[in-house]
C-alpha positions in Angstrom: -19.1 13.2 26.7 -19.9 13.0 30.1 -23.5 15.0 29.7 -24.2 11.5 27.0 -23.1 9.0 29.6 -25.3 10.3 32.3 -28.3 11.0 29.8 -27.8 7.0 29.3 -27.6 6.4 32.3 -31.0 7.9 33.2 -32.4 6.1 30.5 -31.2 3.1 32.6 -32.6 4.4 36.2 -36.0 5.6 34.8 -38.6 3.2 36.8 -40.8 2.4 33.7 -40.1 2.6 29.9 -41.0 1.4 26.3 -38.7 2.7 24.2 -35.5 1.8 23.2 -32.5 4.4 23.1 -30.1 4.9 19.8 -26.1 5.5 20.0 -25.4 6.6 16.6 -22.4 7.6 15.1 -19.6 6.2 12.0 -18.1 3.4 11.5 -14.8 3.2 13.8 -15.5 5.9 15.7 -15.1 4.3 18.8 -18.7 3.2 19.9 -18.2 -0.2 21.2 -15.0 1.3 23.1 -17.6 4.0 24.7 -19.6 0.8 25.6 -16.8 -1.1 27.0 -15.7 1.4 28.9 -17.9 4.5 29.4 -21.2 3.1 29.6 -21.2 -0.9 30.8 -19.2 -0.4 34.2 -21.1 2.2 35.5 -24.4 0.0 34.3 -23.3 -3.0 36.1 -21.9 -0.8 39.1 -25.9 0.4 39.6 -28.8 -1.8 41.6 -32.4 -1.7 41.1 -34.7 -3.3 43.8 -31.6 -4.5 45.6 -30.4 -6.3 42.7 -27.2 -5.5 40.3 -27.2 -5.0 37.0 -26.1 -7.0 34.1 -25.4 -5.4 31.1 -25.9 -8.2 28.0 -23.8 -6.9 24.6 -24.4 -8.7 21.4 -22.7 -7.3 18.1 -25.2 -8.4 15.4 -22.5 -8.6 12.2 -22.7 -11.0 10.2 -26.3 -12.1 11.6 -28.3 -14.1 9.0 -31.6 -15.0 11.0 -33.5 -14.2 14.3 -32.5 -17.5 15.6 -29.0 -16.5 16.0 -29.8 -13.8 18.0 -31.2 -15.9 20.6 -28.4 -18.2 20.6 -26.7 -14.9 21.1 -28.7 -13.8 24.2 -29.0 -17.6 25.8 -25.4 -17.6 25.3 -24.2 -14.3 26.6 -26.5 -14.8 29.8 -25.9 -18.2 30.6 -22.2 -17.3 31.3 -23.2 -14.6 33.8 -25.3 -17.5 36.0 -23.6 -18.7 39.0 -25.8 -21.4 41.1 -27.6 -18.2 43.2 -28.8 -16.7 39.7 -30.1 -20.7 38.7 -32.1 -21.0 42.1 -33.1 -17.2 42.1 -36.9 -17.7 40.7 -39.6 -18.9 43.0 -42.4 -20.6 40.9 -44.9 -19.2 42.9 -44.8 -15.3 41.9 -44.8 -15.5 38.1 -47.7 -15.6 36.1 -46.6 -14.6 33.0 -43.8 -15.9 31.2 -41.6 -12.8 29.9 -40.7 -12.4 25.6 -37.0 -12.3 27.0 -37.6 -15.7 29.3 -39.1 -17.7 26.0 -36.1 -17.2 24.4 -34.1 -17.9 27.2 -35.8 -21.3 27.1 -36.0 -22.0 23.9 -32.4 -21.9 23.9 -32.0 -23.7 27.0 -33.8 -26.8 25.3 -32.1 -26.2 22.1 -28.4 -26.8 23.8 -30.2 -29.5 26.9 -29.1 -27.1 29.9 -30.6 -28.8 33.2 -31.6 -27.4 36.5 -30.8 -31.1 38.8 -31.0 -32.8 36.3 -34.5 -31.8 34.8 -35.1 -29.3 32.0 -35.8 -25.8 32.9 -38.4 -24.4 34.1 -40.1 -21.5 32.6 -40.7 -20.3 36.0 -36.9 -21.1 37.1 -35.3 -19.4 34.5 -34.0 -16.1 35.1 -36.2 -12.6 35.5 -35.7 -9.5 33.4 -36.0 -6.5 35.4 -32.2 -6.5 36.1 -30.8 -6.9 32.6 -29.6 -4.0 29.8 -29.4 -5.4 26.8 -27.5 -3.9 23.8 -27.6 -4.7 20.5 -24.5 -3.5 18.3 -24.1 -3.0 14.4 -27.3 -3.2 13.8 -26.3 -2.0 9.9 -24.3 -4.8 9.4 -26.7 -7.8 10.3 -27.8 -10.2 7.5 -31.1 -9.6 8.0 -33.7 -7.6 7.2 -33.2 -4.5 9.6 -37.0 -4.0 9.9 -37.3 -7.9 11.1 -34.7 -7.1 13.6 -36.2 -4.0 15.5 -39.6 -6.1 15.1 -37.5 -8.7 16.8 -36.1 -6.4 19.6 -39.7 -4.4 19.7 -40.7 -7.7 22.0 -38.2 -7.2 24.6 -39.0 -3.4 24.8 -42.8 -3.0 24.5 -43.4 -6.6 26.5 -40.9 -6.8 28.7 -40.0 -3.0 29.4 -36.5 -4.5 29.0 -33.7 -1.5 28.9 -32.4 -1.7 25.8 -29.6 0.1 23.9 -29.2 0.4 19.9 -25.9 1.1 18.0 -25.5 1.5 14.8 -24.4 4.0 11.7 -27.6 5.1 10.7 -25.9 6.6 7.7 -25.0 3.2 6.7 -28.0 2.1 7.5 -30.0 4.2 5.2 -27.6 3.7 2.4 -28.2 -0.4 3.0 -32.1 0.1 2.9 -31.9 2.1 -0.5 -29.3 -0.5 -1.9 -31.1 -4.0 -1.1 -31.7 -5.9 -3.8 -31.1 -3.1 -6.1 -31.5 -5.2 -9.2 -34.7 -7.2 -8.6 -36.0 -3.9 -7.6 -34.8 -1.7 -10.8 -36.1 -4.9 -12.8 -39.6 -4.8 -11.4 -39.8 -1.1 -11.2 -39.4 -0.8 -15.2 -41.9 -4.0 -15.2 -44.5 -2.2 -13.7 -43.7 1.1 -16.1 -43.7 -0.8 -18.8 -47.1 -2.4 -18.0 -48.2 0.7 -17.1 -47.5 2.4 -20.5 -45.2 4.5 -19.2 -41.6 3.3 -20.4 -41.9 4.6 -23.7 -43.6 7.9 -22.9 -41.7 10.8 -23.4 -41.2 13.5 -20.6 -38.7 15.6 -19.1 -37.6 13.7 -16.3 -34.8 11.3 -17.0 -35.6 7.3 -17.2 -33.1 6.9 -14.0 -35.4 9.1 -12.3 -38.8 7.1 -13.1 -37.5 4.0 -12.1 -35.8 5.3 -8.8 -39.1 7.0 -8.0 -40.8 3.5 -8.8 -38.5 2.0 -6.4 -39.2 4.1 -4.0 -42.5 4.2 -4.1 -43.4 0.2 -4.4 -40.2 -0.8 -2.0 -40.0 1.9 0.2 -38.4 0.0 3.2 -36.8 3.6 4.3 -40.5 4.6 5.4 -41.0 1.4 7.0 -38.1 1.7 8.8 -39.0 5.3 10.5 -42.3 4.5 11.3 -41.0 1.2 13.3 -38.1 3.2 14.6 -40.6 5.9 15.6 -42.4 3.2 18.0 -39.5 1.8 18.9 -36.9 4.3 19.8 -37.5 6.9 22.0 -34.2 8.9 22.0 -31.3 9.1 19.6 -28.0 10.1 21.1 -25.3 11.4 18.6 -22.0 9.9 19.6 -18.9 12.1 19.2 -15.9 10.7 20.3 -13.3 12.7 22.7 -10.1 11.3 20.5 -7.6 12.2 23.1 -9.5 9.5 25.8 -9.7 6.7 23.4 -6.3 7.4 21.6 -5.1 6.9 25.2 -7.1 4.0 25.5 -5.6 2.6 22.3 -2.0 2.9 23.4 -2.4 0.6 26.8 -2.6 -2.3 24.7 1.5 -1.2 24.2 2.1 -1.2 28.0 4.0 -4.4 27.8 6.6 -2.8 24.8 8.4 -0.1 26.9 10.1 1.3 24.7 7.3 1.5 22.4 5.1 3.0 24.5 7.5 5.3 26.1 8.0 6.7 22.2 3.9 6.6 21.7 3.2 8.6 24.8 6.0 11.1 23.7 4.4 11.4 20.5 0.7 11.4 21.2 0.1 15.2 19.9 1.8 13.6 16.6 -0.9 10.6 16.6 -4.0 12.6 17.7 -3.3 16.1 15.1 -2.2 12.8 12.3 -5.8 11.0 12.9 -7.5 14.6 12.9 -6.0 15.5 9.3 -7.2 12.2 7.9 -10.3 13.8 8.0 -12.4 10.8 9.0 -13.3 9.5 12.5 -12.5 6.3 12.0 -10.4 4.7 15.1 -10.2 1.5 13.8 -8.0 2.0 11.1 -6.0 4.2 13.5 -5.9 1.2 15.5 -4.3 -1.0 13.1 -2.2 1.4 11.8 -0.1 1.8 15.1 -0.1 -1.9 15.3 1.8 -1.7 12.2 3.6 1.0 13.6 4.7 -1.5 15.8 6.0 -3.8 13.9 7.9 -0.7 12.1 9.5 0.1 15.4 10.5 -3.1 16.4 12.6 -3.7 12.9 13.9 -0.4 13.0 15.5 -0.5 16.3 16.9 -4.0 16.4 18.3 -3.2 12.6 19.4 0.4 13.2 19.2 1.3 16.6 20.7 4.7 16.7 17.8 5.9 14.0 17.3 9.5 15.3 14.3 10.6 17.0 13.1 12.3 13.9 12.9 9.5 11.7 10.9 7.9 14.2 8.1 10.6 14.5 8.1 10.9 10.4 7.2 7.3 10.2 4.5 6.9 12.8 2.7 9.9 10.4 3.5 8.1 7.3 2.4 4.8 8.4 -1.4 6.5 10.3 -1.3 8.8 6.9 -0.9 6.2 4.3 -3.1 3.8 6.5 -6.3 6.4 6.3 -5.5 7.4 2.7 -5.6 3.4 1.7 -8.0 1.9 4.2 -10.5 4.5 4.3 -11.3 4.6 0.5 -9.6 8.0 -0.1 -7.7 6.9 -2.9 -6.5 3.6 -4.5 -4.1 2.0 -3.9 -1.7 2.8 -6.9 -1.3 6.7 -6.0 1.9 5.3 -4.3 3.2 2.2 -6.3 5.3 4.0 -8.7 6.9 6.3 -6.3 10.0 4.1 -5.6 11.8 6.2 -3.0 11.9 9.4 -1.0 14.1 10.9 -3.9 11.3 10.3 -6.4 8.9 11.5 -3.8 10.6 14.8 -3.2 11.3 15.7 -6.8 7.2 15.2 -7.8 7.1 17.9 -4.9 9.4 19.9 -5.7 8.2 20.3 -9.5 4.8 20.6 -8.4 5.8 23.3 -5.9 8.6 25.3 -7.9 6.5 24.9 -11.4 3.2 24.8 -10.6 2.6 21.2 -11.9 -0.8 19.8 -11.2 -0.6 16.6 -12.5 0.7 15.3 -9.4 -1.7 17.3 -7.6 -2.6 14.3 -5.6 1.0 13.6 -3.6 1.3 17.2 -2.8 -2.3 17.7 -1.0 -0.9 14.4 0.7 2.0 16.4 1.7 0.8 19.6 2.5 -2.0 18.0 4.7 0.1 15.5 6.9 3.2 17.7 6.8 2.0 21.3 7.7 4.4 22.8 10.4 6.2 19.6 10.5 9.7 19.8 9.0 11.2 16.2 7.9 13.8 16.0 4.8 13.1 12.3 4.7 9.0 11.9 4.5 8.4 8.9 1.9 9.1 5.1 3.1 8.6 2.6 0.3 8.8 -0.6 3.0 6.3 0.9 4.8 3.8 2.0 2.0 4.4 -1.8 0.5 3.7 -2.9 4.1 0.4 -1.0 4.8 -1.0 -1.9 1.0 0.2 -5.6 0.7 0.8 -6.6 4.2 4.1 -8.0 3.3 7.2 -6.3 4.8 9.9 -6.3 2.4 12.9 -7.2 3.9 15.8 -5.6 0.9 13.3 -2.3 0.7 13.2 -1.7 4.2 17.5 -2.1 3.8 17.8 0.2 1.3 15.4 2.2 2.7 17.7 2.2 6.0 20.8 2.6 4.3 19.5 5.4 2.3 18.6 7.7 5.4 22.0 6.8 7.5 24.1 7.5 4.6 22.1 10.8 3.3 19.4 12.3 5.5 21.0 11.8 9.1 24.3 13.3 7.8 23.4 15.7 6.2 25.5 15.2 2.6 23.4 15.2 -0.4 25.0 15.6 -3.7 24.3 18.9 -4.9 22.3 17.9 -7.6 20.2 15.9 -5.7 19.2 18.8 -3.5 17.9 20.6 -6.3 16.2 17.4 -7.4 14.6 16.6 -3.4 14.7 20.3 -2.2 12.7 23.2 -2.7 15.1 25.9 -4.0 14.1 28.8 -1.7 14.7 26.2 0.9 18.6 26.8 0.3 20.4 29.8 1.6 21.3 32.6 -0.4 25.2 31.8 0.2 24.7 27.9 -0.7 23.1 28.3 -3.2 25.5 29.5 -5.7 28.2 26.9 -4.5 25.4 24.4 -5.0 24.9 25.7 -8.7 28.2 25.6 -9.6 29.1 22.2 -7.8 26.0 20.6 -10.0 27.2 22.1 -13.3 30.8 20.3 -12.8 29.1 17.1 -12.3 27.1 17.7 -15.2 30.7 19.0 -17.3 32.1 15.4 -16.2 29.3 13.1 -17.1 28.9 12.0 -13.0 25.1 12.1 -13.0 22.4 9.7 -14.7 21.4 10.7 -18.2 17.6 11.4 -16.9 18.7 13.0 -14.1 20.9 15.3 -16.3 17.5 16.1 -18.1 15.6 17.0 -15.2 18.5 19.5 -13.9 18.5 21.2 -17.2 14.7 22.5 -16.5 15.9 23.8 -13.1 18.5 25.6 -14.7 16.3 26.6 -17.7 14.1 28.0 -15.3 17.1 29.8 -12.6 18.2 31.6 -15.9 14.7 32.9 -16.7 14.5 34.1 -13.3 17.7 35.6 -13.0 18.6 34.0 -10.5 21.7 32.6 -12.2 23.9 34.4 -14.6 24.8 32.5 -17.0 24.3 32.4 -21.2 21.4 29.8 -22.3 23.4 28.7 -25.2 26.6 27.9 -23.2 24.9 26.1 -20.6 22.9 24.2 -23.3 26.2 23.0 -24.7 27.9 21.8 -21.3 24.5 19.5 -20.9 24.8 17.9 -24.0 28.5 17.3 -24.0 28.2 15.8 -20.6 25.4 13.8 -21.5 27.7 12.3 -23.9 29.9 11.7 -21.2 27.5 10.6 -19.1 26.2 7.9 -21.9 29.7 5.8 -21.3 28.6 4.3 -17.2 24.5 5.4 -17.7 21.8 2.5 -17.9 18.9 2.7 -20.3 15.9 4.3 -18.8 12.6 2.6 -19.8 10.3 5.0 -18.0 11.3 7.9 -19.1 7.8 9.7 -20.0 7.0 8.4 -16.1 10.6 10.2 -14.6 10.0 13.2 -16.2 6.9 13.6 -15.0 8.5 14.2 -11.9 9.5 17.8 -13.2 6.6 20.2 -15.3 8.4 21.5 -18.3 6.4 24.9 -18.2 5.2 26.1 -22.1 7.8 28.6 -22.0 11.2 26.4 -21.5 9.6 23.7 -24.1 11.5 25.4 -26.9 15.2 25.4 -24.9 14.4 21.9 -23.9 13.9 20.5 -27.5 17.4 19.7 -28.4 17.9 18.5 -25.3 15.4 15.5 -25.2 16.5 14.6 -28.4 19.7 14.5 -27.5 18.9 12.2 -24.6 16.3 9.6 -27.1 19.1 9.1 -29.0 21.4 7.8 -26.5 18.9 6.3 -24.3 17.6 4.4 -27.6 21.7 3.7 -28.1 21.8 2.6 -24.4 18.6 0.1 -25.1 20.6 -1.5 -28.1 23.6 -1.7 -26.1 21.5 -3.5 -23.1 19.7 -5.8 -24.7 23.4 -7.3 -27.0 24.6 -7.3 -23.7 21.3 -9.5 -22.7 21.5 -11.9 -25.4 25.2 -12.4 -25.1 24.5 -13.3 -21.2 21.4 -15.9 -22.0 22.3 -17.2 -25.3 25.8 -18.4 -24.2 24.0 -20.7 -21.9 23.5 -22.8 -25.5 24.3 -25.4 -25.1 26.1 -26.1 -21.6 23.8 -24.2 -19.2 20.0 -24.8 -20.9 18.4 -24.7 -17.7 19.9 -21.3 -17.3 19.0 -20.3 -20.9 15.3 -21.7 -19.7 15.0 -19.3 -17.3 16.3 -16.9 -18.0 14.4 -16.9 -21.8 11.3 -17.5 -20.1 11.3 -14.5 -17.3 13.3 -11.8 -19.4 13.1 -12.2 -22.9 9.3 -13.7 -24.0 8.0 -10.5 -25.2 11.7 -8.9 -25.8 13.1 -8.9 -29.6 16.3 -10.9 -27.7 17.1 -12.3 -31.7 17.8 -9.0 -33.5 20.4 -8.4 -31.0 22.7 -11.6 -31.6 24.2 -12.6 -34.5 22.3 -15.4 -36.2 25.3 -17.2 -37.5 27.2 -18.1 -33.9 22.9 -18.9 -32.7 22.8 -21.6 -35.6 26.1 -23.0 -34.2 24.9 -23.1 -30.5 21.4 -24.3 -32.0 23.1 -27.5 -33.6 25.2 -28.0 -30.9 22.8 -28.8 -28.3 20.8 -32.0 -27.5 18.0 -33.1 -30.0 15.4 -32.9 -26.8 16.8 -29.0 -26.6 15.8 -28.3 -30.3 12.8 -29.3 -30.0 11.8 -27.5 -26.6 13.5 -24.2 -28.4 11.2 -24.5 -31.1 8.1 -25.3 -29.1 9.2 -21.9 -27.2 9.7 -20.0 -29.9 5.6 -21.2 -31.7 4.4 -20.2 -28.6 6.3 -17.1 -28.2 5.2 -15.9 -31.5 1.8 -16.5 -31.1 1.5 -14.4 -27.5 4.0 -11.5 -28.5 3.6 -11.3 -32.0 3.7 -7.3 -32.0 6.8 -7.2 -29.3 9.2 -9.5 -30.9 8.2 -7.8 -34.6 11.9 -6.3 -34.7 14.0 -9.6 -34.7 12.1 -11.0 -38.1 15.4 -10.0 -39.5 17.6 -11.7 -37.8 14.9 -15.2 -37.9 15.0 -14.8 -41.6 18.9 -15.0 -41.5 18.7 -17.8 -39.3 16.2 -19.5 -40.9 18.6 -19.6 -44.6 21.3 -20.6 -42.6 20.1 -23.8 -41.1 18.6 -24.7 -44.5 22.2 -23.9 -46.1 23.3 -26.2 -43.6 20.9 -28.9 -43.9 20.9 -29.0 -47.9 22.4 -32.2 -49.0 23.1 -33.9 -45.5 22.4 -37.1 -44.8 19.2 -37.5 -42.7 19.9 -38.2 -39.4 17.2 -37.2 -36.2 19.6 -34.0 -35.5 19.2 -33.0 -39.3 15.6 -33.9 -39.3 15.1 -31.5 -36.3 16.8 -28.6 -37.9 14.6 -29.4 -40.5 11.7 -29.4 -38.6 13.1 -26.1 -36.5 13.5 -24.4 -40.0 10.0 -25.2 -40.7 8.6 -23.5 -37.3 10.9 -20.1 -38.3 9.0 -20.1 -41.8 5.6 -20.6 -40.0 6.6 -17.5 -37.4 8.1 -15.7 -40.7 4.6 -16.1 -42.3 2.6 -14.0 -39.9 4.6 -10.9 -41.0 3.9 -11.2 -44.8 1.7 -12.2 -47.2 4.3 -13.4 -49.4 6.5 -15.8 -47.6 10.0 -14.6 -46.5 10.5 -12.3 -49.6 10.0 -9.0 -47.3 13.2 -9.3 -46.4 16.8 -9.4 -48.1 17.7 -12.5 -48.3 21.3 -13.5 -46.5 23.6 -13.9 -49.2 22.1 -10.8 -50.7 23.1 -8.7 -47.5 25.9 -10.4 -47.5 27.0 -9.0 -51.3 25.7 -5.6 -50.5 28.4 -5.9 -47.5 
C-alpha cells in the first residue's frame, strides 16, 4: 500500500506532466477512504515553488452535464480562499488565461462573487500550479463518460493541472456496452435488415449479428481507450489493506464504549466475516456494523447479561446476511421462510445427516461463515427482518431473546429437539442413548407436535438402518402412530406441511417405512383443519348480531378466501342473519357477491351449506307479510342463488336439497 501512495505521490512532485493518473479498483472497496486519508494529507502537507498544496475532490455521481462540474470546482475552491488567496494574482505576470481559471470565472459570474466590490478579474482569480484535482466515480456520472475525460483532457493537456481519476473501470466498461441498449439493438437490426442480411441464413446466431452490429457502428468502448490512451498516463490497481480501513471504520464507534470496547475485541471476527463474503465491498460492511449497532444497543439494555457468545454470533450474522442481501448474492427470500434458529438448524442438520441438497443454499451459508466457529444458536429472525426490511421487529426480537435465555444459554433442550437442531455425531456416545429413549417417551405420550413427531420418525428410521439403535421397525412404527393419536388431542393444524418437512430429506430407501406414517398424520392434520376452522366460525359468526364490527373484521382479514360457511350450521346462521339490523343484511350480502366473485375456487367447499341456507330463508320468508326485513331476506336469498349459479349449469339441483337430507337423516 505504501509502494502506491508514494508512486502517487511522485506523480504529484514530477515538475512537468500531461497525463492524468487512474486509481482503479471495485465498488466499496475503500477508494475514497484511501483518498481521505492515505493520499490528500500528505498532498496538502507538500509545497511546490514555496506554495502548499490544495488537493480539490469532486465525486461525479449523479452528474447530468459539464456545467455541474464547474459549479463543482468553483464551489470546492472558493471555500479554500481566505482574503491572501483573493489578492494572491498580480495582473501584470499573466498572459494567458488558464482552462482551469475560465471555469473558475465563469462560475464566479454565474453566482456574482466580487473582489471590492467589482467582478473578478481573470487575472485576479486564482493560479493552477498549486492545485490536485480529483475527480471520483467517474462510472457513475450521467454523462457521457467520453464527454467527461474530453472535459478533464482541458485541465491536463492545457493547464498541466495534476489530476487524479477514480473509478471501477469494470463498471465502467459494462456501462459503455449497456448505453442505450435498445435504440442500439433497434438500429443494429435496421441496418441488417437494409443490408439484406436479417433473413440470410448462417451459422452464427441472430444475437450475435446484432451484438457485432452494435459494436461495430456504436463502438463507444474503442473511443473510450483511445481518449484514455491520451489522457491517462498510469493506472494504479487499488487493493485495499482491510485490517487499516476496518480500523478506520470502527473510530466512528469511539463515542459508544462499550460498543467499541466489544468491536475491537472482535476485530479478527469482523475482518475473517468480511473476507468470507467474498467481495471487497466495505461499504456494505460499513452499514452492516451500523446495524450492528443498533443490535447491540437493544440487546444490552433488554438482556444485559447476554453472554459473550451470543454477541460475537450476531455481529457475523448481521455482516453475513448483510453481504449475502446487499451485495446481490442471493434474493432476498432465501431467509423469509426460515422462522427461527430451530427451523434453521433442522434444514442443517437434514442436509448434513441425509445428504439433502435441496437446501443446498443455507448450508454453503453455514459452512462458509461458520467454519471453526462453534455457536448452538446461529439464525436471528429480528435481525435478518432488520437487515432485509429495515424495520426492527420489536415481539421477534422478544421471542428471539427469550428463546436463547431459556434454551441455548442453559443448556436444556428437549431431547427431541436436539435431534431436530443437532447433528447426531455431535452427541456423546453415553447421551446419546438417554437422548433416544427420553424422545421415544415423549413420543409414547403424545408431548411433541404432530409434524415434529413426523420428522423424528425419519431419524429413527434412519438410526435403525444404521444400527445405531436396536430396536424392531414395526414396534417403533406402532408407538409413533399411537402417539400421534395422542398427540392429535393439544396439536394445531399445520398448513405448511410439504414446506416443514422439507426441513428433513426422506432418503429413497426409508420412503416405504414412512408411508403409513404420513398418512397417518394427513388424516389428523386434515381432522385438525376441520376442527380449526368450526372453532373459527363459532368465534366470528357469534359476533351476529351484537358485535358486527367484530364480525367485519374479523370476516374480512381471516375468512375472505376461507370456506368459513361449511363449517357452521346453516340453521343457527339464518337465525343470527334475521336477527341483525336491515343495514347489516345488506352489507353481508354485498360481502358475500364480492367474495364469490374474487375466491370463487377457495370457498367452492361451503356451496353446501349456502344451498341449505339459501332453502331456509325462503322457507322462512314464504307467506310473510312484506315488510323491509322480509324484503331483504328476499333480496339476500336472491344473492345466494346468483353465488349458487356459478357452480352449476342447472340452478341449485347439484345439490340435495334440505329437507331431502333432512329425510335421509
Amino acid at each position: 500500500m505504501e509502494d502506491l501512495v508514494e508512486s502517487i505521490l511522485d506523480y504529484v512532485r514530477a515538475d512537468y506532466t500531461d497525463y492524468a493518473i487512474m486509481i482503479n479498483g471495485e465498488w466499496g472497496s475503500g477508494k475514497t477512504y484511501f483518498w481521505n486519508h492515505k493520499i490528500k494529507p500528505k498532498i496538502e502537507s507538500m509545497q511546490k515553488d514555496g506554495k502548499r498544496l490544495t488537493a480539490v475532490y469532486m465525486s461525479l455521481y449523479g452528474i447530468s452535464n459539464l456545467e455541474e462540474i464547474s459549479k463543482k470546482i468553483f464551489i470546492e475552491t472558493t471555500q479554500l480562499m481566505d482574503k491572501n488567496l483573493k489578492k494572491y494574482m498580480d495582473a501584470s505576470g499573466v498572459i494567458n488565461i488558464p482552462e482551469y481559471a475560465k471555469t473558475g470565472l465563469d462560475m464566479a459570474n454565474f453566482f456574482g462573487v466580487t473582489q471590492n466590490g467589482d467582478r473578478l478579474d481573470y487575472a485576479k482569480f486564482f493560479s493552477t500550479d498549486d492545485k490536485v484535482l480529483c475527480f471520483d466515480d467517474l462510472e457513475r456520472a450521467n454523462v457521457d463518460v467520453i464527454d467527461i475525460l474530453g472535459y478533464i483532457n482541458n485541465f491536463v493537456e492545457h493547464d498541466h493541472i495534476k489530476t487524479i481519476i477514480i473509478c471501477n473501470e469494470k463498471e465502467l466498461s459494462t456501462k459503455l456496452k449497456n448505453n442505450n441498449l435498445e435504440m442500439k439493438t433497434f438500429i443494429a437490426t435496421y441496418l441488417l435488415d437494409k443490408e439484406g442480411k436479417l433473413s440470410v441464413k448462417t451459422d452464427k446466431p441472430m444475437v450475435e449479428r446484432i451484438r457485432d452490429t452494435i459494436e461495430y457502428v456504436f463502438d463507444k468502448a474503442n473511443d473510450y481507450e483511445r481518449i484514455k490512451e491520451k489522457l491517462i498516463g498510469e493506472t494504479f490497481e487499488y487493493a485495499p489493506e482491510f485490517n487499516y480501513i476496518i480500523n478506520g471504520l470502527l473510530m466512528r464507534y469511539e463515542a459508544y464504549p462499550d460498543l467499541i470496547r466489544f468491536l475491537r475485541e472482535n476485530t479478527n471476527l469482523i475482518t475473517s466475516t468480511f473476507i468470507k463474503s467474498g467481495t471487497r465491498n466495505l461499504r456494505i460492511l460499513k452499514h452492516a456494523l451500523n446495524d450492528f449497532k443498533k443490535v447491540f444497543d437493544m440487546v444490552n439494555k433488554a438482556y444485559p447479561n447476554t453472554n459473550n457468545r451470543i454477541l460475537q454470533t450476531m455481529l457475523i450474522f448481521t455482516i453475513a446476511v448483510s453481504f449475502e442481501i446487499k451485495a446481490g448474492k442471493i434474493t432476498k427470500e432465501k431467509f423469509i421462510n426460515i422462522s427461527n434458529n430451530e427451523e434453521y438448524k433442522a434444514i442443517l442438520v437434514s442436509s448434513r445427516v441425509f445428504m439433502d441438497n435441496r437446501q443446498f443454499y443455507i448450508k454453503e451459508f453455514d459452512n462458509n461463515y461458520y467454519y471453526n466457529f462453534k455457536a448452538e444458536y446461529r439464525f436471528f429472525k429480528f435481525i435478518e427482518i432488520y437487515v432485509r426490511t429495515r424495520i426492527f421487529d420489536m415481539k421477534v426480537f422478544k421471542d428471539n431473546m427469550e428463546v436463547i435465555r431459556n434454551t441455548v444459554d442453559t443448556n436444556q433442550l428437549p431431547a427431541y429437539k436436539r435431534l431436530l437442531t443437532e447433528e447426531y455425531w455431535k452427541i456423546s456416545d453415553d447421551q446419546f442413548s438417554s437422548i433416544i429413549d427420553e424422545t421415544l417417551d415423549d413420543v409414547k405420550n403424545g408431548k411433541i407436535e404432530l409434524i415434529d413427531i413426523v420428522k423424528i420418525f425419519a431419524y429413527f428410521v434412519y438410526f435403525i438402518k444404521k444400527n445405531l439403535i436396536n430396536y424392531d421397525m414395526r414396534t417403533v412404527k406402532s408407538v409413533f402412530l399411537n402417539g400421534m393419536n395422542i398427540a392429535s388431542l393439544t396439536s394445531t393444524y399445520c398448513d405448511n406441511v410439504e414446506e416443514e418437512l422439507s426441513q428433513v430429506a426422506i432418503e429413497d430407501s426409508i420412503v416405504p417405512e414412512m408411508e403409513d406414517l404420513l398418512k397417518h398424520f394427513n388424516e389428523i392434520n386434515l381432522k385438525l383443519k376441520e376442527k380449526m376452522y368450526m372453532e373459527k366460525a363459532e368465534e366470528i359468526f357469534k359476533c351476529i348480531p351484537m358485535k358486527m364490527e367484530q364480525f367485519y373484521d374479523k370476516f374480512d382479514k381471516e375468512c375472505m378466501n376461507v370456506p368459513i360457511f361449511k363449517y357452521y350450521d346453516p340453521f343457527q346462521m339464518f337465525q343470527r342473519i334475521s336477527c341483525a339490523s336491515n343495514e347489516d343484511i345488506v352489507t353481508i350480502k354485498e360481502k358475500l357477491a364480492d367474495r364469490a366473485k374474487r375466491f370463487q375456487n377457495d370457498i367452492e367447499p361451503e356451496m353446501k351449506n349456502i344451498t341449505k341456507l339459501k332453502q331456509i330463508m325462503d322457507d322462512y320468508i314464504e307467506g310473510k307479510v312484506p315488510s323491509i326485513k322480509i324484503v331483504m331476506l328476499q333480496d339476500f336469498s336472491e344473492q345466494l342463488g346468483e353465488i349458487l349459479s356459478k357452480y352449476k349449469k342447472e340452478p341449485i339441483m347439484q345439490y340435495a336439497s334440505f329437507e331431502e337430507e333432512e329425510e335421509e337423516n
